[in-house]
C-alpha positions as CSV (number, residue, x, y, z in Angstrom):
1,X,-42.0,23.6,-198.2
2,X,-45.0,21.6,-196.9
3,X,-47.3,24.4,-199.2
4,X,-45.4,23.8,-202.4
5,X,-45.4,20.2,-202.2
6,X,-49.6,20.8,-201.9
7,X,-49.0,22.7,-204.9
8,X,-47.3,20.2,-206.9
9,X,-49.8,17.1,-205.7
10,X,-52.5,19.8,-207.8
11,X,-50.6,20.8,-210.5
12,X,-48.6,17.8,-211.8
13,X,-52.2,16.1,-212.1
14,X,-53.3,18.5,-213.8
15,X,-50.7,18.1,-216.2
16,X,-51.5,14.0,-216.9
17,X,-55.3,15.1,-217.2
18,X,-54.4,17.5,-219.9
19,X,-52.6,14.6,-221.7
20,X,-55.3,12.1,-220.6
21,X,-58.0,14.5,-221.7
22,X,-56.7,15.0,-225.5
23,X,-55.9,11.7,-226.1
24,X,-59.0,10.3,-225.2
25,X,-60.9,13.2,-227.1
26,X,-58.8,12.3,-230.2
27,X,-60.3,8.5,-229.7
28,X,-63.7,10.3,-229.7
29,X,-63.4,11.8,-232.1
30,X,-62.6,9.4,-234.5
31,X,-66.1,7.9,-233.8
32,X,-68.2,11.0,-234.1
33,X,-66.1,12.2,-236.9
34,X,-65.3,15.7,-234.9
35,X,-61.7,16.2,-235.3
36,X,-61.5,20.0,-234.4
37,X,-62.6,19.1,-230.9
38,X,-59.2,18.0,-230.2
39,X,-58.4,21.3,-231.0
40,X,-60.3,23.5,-229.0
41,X,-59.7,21.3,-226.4
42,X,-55.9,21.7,-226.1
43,X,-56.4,25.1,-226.8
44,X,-58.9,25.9,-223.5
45,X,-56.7,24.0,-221.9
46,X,-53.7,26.5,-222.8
47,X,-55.8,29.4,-222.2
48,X,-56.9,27.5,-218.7
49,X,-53.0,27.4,-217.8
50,X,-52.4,31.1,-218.8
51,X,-55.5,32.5,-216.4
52,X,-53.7,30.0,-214.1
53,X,-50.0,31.1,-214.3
54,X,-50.4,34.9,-215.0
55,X,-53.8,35.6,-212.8
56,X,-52.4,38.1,-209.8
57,X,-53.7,37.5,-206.3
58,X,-54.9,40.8,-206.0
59,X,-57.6,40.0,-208.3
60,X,-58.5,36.8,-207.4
61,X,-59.6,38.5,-204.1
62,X,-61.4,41.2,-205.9
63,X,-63.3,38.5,-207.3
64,X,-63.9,36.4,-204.1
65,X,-65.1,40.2,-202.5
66,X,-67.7,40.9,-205.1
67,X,-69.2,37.3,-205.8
68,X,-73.0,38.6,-204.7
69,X,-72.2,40.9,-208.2
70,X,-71.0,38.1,-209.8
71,X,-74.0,35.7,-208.3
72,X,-76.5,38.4,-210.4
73,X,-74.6,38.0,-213.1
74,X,-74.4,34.8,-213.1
75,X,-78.3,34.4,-212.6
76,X,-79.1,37.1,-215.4
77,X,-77.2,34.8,-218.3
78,X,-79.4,31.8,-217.0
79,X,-82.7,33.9,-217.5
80,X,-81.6,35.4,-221.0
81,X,-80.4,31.7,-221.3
82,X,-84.6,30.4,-221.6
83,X,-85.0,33.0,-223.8
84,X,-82.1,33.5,-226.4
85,X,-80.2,30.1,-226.1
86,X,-80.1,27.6,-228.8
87,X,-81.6,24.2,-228.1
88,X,-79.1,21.2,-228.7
89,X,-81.1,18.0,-228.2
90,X,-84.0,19.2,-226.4
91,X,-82.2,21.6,-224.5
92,X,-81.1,25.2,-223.9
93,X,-78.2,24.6,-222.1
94,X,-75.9,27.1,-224.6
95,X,-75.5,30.6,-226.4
96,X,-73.6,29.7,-229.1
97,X,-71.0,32.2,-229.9
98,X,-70.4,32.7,-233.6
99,X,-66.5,31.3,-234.7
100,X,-65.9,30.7,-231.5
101,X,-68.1,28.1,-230.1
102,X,-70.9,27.3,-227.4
103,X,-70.7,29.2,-223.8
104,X,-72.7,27.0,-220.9
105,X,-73.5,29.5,-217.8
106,X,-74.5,26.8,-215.7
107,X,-70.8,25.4,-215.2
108,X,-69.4,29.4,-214.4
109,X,-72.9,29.4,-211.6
110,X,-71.1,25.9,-210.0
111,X,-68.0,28.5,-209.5
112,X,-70.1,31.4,-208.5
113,X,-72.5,29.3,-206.1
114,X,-69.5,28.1,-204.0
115,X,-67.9,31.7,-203.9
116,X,-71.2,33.6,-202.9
117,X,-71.8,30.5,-200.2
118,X,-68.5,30.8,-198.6
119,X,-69.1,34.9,-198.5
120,X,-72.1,34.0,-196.6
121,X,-70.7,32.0,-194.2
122,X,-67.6,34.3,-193.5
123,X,-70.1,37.1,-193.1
124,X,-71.7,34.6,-190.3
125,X,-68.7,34.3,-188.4
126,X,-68.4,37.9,-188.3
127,X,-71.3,38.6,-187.2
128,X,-71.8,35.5,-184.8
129,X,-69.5,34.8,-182.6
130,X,-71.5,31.6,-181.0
131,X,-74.6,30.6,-183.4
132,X,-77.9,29.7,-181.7
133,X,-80.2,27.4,-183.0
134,X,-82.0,30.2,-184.8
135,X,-79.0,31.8,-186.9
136,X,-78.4,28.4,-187.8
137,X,-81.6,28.1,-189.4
138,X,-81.6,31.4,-190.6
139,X,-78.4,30.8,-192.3
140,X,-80.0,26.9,-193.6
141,X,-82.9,29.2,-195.5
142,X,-80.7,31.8,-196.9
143,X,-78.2,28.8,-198.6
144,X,-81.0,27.0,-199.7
145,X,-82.5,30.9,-201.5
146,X,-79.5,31.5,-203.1
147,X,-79.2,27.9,-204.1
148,X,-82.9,27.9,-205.4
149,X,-82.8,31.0,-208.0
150,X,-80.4,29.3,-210.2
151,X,-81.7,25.7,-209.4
152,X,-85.0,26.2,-210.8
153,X,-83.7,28.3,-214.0
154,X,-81.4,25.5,-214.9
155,X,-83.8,23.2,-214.0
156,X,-86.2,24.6,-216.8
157,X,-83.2,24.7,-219.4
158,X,-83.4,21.1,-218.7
159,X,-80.9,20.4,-216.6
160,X,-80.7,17.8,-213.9
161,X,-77.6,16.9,-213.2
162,X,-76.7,20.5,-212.7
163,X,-79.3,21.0,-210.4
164,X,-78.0,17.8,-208.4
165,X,-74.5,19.8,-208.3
166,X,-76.2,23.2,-206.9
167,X,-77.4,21.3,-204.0
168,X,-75.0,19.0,-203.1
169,X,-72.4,21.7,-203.2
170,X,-74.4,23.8,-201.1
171,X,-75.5,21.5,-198.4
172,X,-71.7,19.9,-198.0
173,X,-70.5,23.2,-197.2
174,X,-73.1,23.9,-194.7
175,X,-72.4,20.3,-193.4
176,X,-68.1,21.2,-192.9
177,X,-69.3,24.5,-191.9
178,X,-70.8,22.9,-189.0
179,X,-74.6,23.9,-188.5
180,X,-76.4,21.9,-186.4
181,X,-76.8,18.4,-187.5
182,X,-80.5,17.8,-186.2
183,X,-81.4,20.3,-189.2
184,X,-80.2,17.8,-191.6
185,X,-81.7,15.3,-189.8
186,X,-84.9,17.0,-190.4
187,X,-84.3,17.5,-194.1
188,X,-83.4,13.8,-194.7
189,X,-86.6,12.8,-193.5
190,X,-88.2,15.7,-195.5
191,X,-86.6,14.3,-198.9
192,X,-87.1,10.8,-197.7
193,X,-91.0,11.0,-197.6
194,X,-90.8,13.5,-200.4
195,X,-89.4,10.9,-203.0
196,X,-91.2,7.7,-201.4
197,X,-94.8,10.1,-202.5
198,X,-93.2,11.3,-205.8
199,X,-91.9,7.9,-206.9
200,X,-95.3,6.2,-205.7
201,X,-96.8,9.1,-207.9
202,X,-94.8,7.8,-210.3
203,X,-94.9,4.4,-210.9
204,X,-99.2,4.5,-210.4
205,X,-100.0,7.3,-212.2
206,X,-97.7,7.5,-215.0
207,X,-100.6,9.6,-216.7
208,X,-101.4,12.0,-214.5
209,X,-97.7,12.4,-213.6
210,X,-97.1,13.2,-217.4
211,X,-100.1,15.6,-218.0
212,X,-98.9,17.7,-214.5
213,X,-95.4,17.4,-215.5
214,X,-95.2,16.9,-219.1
215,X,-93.6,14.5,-221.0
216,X,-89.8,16.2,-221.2
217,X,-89.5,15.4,-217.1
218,X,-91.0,12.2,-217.2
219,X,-88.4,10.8,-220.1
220,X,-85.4,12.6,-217.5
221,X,-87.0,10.7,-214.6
222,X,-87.1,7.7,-216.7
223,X,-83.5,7.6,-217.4
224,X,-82.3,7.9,-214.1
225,X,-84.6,5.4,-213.2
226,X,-83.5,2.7,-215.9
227,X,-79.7,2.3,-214.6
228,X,-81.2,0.0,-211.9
229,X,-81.7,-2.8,-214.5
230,X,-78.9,-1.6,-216.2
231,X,-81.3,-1.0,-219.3
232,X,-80.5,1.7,-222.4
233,X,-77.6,1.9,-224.8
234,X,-75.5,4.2,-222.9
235,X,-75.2,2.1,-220.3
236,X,-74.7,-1.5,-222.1
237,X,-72.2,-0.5,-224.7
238,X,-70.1,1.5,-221.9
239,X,-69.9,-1.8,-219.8
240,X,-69.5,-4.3,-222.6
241,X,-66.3,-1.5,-224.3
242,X,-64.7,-1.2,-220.4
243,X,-65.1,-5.1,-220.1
244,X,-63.6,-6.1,-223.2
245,X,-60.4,-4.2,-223.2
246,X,-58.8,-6.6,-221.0
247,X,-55.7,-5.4,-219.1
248,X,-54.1,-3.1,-221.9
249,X,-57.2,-2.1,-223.7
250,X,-56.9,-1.7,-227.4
251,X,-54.2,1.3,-228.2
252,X,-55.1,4.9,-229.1
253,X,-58.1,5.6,-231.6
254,X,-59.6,2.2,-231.2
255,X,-62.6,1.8,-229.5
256,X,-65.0,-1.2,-231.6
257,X,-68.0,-0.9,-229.3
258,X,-70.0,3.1,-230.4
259,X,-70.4,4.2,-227.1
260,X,-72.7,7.3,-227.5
261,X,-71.4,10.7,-225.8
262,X,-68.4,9.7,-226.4
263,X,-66.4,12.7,-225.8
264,X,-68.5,14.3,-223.0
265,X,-70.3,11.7,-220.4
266,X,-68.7,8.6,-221.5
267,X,-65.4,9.8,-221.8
268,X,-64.3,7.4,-219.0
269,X,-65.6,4.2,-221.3
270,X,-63.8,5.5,-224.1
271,X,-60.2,5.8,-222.0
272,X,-60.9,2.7,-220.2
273,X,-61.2,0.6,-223.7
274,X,-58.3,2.2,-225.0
275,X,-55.7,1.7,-222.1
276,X,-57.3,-1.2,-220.4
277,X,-57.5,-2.2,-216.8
278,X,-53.7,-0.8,-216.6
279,X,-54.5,2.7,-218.0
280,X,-57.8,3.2,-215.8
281,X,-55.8,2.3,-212.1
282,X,-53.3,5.2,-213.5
283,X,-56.2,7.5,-214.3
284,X,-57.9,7.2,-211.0
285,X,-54.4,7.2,-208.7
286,X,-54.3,10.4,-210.7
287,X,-57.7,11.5,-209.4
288,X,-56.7,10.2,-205.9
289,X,-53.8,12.4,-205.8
290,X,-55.3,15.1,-207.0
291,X,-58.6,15.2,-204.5
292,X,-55.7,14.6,-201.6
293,X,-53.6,17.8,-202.9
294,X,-57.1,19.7,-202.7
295,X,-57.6,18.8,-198.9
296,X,-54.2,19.6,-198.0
297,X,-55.0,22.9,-199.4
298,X,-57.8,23.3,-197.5
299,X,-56.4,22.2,-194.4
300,X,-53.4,24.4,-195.1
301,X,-55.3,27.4,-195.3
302,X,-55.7,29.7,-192.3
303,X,-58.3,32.1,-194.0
304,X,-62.0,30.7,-193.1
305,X,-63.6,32.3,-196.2
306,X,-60.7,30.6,-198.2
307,X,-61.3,27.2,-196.6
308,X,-64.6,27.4,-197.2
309,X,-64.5,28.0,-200.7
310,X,-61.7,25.4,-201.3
311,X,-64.1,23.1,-199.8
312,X,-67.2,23.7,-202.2
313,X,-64.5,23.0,-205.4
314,X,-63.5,19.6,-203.2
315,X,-67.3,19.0,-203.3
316,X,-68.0,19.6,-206.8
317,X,-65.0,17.9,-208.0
318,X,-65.7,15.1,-205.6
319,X,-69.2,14.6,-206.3
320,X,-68.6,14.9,-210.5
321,X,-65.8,12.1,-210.5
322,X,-67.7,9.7,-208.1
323,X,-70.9,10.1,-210.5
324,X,-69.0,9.9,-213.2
325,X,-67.8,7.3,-213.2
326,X,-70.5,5.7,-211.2
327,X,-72.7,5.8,-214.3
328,X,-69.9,4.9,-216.8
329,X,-70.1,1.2,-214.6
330,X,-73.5,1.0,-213.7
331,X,-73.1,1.8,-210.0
332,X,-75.1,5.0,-210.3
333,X,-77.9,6.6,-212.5
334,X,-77.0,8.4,-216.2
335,X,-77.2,11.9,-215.3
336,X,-75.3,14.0,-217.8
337,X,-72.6,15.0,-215.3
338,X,-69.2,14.8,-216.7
339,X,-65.4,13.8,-216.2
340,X,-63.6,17.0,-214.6
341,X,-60.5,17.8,-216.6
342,X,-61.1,15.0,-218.9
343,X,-64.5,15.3,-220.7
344,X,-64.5,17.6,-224.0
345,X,-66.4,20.9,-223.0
346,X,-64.7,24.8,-222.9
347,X,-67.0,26.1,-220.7
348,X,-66.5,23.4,-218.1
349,X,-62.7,23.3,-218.3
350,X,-62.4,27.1,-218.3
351,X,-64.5,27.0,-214.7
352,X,-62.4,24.6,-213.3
353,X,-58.7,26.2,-214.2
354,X,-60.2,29.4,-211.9
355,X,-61.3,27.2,-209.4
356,X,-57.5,26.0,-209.2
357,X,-56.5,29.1,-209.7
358,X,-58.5,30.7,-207.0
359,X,-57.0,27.0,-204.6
360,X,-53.3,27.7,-206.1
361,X,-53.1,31.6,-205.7
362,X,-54.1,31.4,-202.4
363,X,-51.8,28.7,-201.0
């Protein structure tokens, strides 16, 4: 009883954020002129509820038991990704797939990552039945290998926010996993004087930083740099849409103030001038319920290797609706990271519906 009330807390979310997700896409939609992304959203979405309802356990196991195969695979698309993908905007972040539409690798390696971690750590267990300050170091440098190889190819796609994802999903689940917290320590330092010299670098050298760097990373450092002041267009027409929409916002497929990305990282704006102060408390009890119905899950689980994984998709989810909507208000910098189950994207959606089913089946 207890299991399949976890189960509902998941799934009857997932339900609103379907209807959440299409109507805001529809508002979108009307301001990049795009209509047929309405469609393909609520058809991914169909197709995410089928792999959800009809997807036996048995294979979902399978899956879990191969992920290093799955990891090369993963890996191998990224590479052919720099050479064959087509460049939207500056970047090759997509193979575009003729009448059917653009395929992203990155959001299927977020997936993969967390599976081929947790493997990794069950394998510890096994094999260790008390850790020593060693295998816990040992096990710190083979995370932070597996988490490199598909760091740096996304990294070069460009890819930033990504990237951001890769490690904070890897170094939360080696934090809940429980390896010895003087190693974090010691990598918090480690980052702390890295940025200080980088930023220092920076900010003094601007020229130098550009001719060793080139001008494509400086412009992604810039923008995550200019939130502070609350500078760029983004940024002030998402604040001045959520703050005019009062308590009720102004209905369905109205949204005066062009908020750029509409559909994708500023989807949040977008729903939050159309429903108001009223319609974004109901969107994020949604979320709350939802993030809750994943830790019972966790917690509900007796199988390490399937706690573990559930806790990298808490992570990722986590992380992606705190940034989110972070940079949608100006708390946090504009990194390209967008609204789980909301945003407009296939590849995105798909990766997420077999992260619930992988949470659901096993529960």
């Amino acid at each position: 009883m207890k299991k399949e009330k976890t189960k509902y807390e998941i799934i009857i979310p997932l339900i609103i954020f379907f209807i959440i997700s299409v109507i805001s896409i529809f508002s979108a939609s009307l301001s990049i002129n795009s209509k047929q992304i309405v469609t393909k959203q609520v058809i991914w979405y169909l197709i995410g509820f089928i792999i959800l309802i009809i997807t036996p356990k048995k294979i979902i196991n399978k899956i879990i038991d191969n992920s290093f195969i799955f990891y090369l695979i993963g890996n191998t698309f990224l590479l052919l990704l720099l050479i064959f993908g087509t460049e939207v905007n500056g970047s090759k972040c997509w193979f575009i797939l003729p009448g059917i539409g653009s395929f992203q690798p990155s959001e299927f390696m977020k997936l993969i990552l967390i599976l081929t971690n947790a493997k990794i750590f069950n394998m510890f267990d096994l094999r260790y039945k008390k850790r020593s300050m060693k295998e816990d170091i040992k096990l710190f440098f083979i995370i932070l290998l597996i988490t490199l190889i598909p760091s740096i190819l996304t990294f070069l796609e460009p890819d930033t926010g990504m990237v951001i994802i890769y490690f904070l999903i890897s170094f939360i689940m080696l934090f809940i996993y429980g390896i010895r917290k003087s190693i974090f320590i010691i990598l918090i330092l480690i980052m702390i004087i890295s940025s200080g010299v980088f930023l220092y670098f920076y900010f003094n050298y601007q020229d130098n930083f550009i001719n060793i760097f080139g001008t494509s990373f400086f412009y992604r450092v810039d923008r995550l740099l200019d939130w502070s002041n609350k500078s760029g267009m983004q940024l002030t027409n998402a604040l001045a849409a959520i703050k005019a929409a009062g308590l009720f916002g102004f209905g369905v497929g109205n949204t005066p103030i062009y908020i750029p990305e509409p559909h994708t990282d500023f989807i949040f704006s977008v729903f939050a001038s159309n429903f108001g102060l009223i319609g974004t408390l109901i969107l994020i009890i949604t979320i709350v319920i939802f993030d809750v119905g994943l830790l019972k899950a966790a917690n509900n689980t007796k199988d390490k290797l399937k706690k573990y994984i559930i806790i990298g998709f808490v992570s990722m989810i986590l992380y992606q609706q705190i940034q989110n909507i972070s940079m949608n208000i100006g708390l946090l910098p504009i990194t390209g990271i967008t609204l789980p189950f909301i945003s407009y994207g296939g590849s995105s959606l798909l990766s997420y519906m077999m992260s619930m089913t992988i949470i659901l089946k096993n529960n």
